[in-house]
N, C-alpha and C positions, 0 to 999 in steps of 0.2 A: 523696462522689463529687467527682472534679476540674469544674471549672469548664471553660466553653469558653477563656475569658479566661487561665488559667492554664495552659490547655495547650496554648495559641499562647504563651504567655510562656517556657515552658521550651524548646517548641521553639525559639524563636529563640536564646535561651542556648542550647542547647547547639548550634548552628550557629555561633555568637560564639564559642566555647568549641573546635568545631573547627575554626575558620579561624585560630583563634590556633594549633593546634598544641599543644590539650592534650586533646585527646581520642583516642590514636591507634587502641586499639582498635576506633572504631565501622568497621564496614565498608561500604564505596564502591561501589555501581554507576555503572559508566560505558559506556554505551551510546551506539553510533554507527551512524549510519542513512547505507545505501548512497544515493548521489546516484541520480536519475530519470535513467530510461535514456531517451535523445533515439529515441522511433518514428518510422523513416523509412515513407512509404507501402509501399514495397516489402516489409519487414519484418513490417509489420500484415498484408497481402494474405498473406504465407510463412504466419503463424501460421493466419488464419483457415481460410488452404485445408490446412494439416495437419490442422486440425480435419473437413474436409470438411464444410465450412456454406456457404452461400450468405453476402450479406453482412445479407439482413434477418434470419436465425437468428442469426448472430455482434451482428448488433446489438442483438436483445433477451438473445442472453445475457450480454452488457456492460448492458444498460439503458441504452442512448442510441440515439441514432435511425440508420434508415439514409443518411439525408444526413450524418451522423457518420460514419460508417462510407467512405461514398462520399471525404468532404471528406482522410479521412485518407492513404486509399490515393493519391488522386488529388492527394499532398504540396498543398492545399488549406490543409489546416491539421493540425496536430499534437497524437496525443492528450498531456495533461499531467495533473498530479494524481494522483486515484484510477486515472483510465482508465491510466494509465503503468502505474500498479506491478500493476492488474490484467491486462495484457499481459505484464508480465515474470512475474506468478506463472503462467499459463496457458504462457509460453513454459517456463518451469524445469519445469514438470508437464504433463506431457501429456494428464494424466488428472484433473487437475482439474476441469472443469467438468461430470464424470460422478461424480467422489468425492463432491462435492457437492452432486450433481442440482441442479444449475445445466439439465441437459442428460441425458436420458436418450434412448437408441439403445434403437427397437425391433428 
């Protein structure tokens, strides 16, 4: 059985090995991540009322509070981070936070 130490060893040669340009077969993933979309208040307020949530349901279904929720709308302050791209997958899906059960409509 290979050692931990020798197989950090080879991996580095053969990373040495393809940056000289002698390994061409190995194949490459290159992966690019869309930039964070800037939420304007008005924008956050459009998605949560398509949802038809009030803002304290829109804020436990994000898990942040409703002074989050208030500070956003009311350009206070702006979501960023996780809250960004979880605004942007709910805005791309409609039905996301019921795919989920994030949110279940009786």
């Amino acid at each position: 059985m290979e050692s931990l130490y020798e197989s950090i060893k080879q991996g580095i040669s053969e990373a040495i090995e393809y940056e000289r340009g002698n390994l061409p077969n190995i194949k490459v993933d290159r992966i690019s991540i869309s930039p964070l979309i800037l939420y304007s208040g008005n924008r956050v307020k459009k998605i949560r009322k398509q949802h038809n949530m009030t803002q304290r349901l829109f804020a436990e279904a994000l898990g942040v509070s409703v002074k989050t929720i208030e500070a956003w709308e009311s350009n206070k302050n702006t979501p960023s981070g996780c809250a960004s791209r979880m605004l942007e997958l709910i805005e791309r899906d409609k039905a996301l936070l019921e795919k989920y059960s994030i949110i279940m409509r009786k």
